[in-house]
C-alpha positions as CSV (number, residue, x, y, z in Angstrom):
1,X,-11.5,164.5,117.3
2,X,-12.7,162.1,115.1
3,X,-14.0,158.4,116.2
4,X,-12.0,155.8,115.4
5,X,-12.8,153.2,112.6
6,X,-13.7,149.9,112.9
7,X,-10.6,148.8,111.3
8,X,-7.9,150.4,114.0
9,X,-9.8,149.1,116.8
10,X,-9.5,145.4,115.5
11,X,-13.2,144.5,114.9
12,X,-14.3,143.2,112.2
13,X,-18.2,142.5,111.1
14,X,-19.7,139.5,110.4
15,X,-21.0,138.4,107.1
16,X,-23.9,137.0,107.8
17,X,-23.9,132.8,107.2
18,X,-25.7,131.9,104.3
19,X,-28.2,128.9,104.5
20,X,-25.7,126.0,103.7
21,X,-23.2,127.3,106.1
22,X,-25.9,127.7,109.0
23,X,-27.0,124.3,108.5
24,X,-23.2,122.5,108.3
25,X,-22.9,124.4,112.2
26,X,-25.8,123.0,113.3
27,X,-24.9,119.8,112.1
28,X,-21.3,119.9,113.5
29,X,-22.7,120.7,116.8
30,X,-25.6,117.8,116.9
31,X,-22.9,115.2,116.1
32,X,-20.5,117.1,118.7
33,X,-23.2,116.6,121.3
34,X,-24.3,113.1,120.5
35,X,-20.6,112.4,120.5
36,X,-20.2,114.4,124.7
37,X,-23.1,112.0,125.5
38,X,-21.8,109.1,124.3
39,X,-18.2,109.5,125.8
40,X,-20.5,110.2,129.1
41,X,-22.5,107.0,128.5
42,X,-19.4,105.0,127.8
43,X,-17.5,105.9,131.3
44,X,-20.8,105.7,133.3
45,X,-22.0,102.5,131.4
46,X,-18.4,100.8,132.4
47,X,-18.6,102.5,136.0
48,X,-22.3,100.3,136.8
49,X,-21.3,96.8,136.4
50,X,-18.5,94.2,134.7
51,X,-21.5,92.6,132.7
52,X,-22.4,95.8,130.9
53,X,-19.2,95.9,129.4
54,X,-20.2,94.6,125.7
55,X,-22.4,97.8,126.2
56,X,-19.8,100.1,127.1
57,X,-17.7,98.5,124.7
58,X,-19.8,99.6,122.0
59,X,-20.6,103.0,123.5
60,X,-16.9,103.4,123.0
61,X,-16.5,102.6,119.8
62,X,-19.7,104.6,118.5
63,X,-17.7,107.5,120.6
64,X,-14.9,106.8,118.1
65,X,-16.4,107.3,115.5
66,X,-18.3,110.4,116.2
67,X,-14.8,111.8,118.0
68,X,-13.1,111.3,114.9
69,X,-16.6,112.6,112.1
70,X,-16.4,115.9,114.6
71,X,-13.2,116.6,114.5
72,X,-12.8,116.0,111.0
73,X,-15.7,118.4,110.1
74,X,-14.2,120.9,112.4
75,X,-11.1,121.3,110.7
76,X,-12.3,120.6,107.1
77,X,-14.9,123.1,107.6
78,X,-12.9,125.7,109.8
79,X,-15.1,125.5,112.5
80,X,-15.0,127.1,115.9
81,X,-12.2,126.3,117.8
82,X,-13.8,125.1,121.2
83,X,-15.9,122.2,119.5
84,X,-12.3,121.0,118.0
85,X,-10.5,121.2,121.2
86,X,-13.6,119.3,122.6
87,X,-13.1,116.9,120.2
88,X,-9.7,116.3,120.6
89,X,-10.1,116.1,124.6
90,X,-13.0,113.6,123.9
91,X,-10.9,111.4,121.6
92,X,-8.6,111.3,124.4
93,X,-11.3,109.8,127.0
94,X,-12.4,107.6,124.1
95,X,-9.2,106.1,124.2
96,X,-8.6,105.9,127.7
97,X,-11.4,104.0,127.7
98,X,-10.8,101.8,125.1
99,X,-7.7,100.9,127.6
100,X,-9.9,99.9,130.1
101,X,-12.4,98.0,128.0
102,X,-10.0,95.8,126.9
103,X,-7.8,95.6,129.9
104,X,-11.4,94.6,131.6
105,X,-12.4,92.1,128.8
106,X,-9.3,90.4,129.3
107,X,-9.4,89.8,133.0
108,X,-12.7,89.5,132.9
109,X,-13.4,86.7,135.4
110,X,-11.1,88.3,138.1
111,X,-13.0,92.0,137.9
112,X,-16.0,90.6,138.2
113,X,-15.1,88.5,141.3
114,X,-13.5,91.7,142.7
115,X,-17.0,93.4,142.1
116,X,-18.9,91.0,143.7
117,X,-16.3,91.1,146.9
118,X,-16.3,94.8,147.0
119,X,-20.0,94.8,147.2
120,X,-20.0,92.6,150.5
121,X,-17.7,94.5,151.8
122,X,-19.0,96.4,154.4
123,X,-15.6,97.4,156.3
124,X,-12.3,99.1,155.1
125,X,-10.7,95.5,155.7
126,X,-13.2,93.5,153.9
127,X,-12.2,95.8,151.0
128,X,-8.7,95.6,151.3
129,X,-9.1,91.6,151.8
130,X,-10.8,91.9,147.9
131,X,-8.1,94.0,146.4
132,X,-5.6,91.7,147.9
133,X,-7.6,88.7,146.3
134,X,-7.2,90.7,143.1
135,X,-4.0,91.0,143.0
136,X,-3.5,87.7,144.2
137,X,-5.8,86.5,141.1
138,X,-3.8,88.5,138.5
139,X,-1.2,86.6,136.5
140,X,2.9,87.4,137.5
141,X,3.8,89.2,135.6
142,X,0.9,92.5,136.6
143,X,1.6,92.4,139.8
């Protein structure tokens, strides 16, 4: 019997990348891991405290910006498929929390004084006592 080629079983070899190429994939995944720690710093950022939010805020946009340079290089580039599904799932977080930056900016005053109740609170009805207080502090028409 004779072994079977390369080309029935379906593999293929690799040219190898040439010096341009090797440095455009190194490139795409630096900014795709600057962009996974900024997404990361955003949320976490936004998750300490109400008067970090200019910091988030800005975490956010920079993620943005990277979100969309990554997954621009990735398709205009071809390359591998996980960092542009990456992209794309990051992009989606980066918007979420753009939602929540702005959402928080603009009721600023009541989610910080629901921080500072929920902090005192030291019993399951101390807490629900806040949330009703921020509710109560929210105009009609969110409740």
């Amino acid at each position: 019997m004779n072994p079977p080629n390369d080309s029935d079983t379906g593999q293929r070899s690799q040219q190898p990348l040439s010096d341009a190429a090797k440095d455009s994939l190194v490139k795409t995944h630096n900014l795709f891991r600057t962009f996974i720690v900024v997404v990361l710093g955003s949320f976490f950022v936004y998750q300490l405290d109400i008067d970090y939010l200019w910091l988030s805020a800005i975490l956010t946009v920079a993620a943005v910006v990277l979100g969309i340079m990554v997954l621009v290089r990735a398709v205009k580039l071809k390359e591998s498929r996980l960092v542009m599904i990456g992209a794309i799932c990051g992009l989606v977080v980066a918007a979420v929390q753009v939602l929540l930056v702005v959402s928080s900016a603009l009721f600023f005053n009541q989610v910080r004084d629901y921080q500072q109740c929920a902090r005192q609170a030291l019993t399951q009805q101390a807490a629900s006592q806040c949330r009703t207080q921020l509710q109560n502090s929210m105009p009609v028409q969110l409740r």
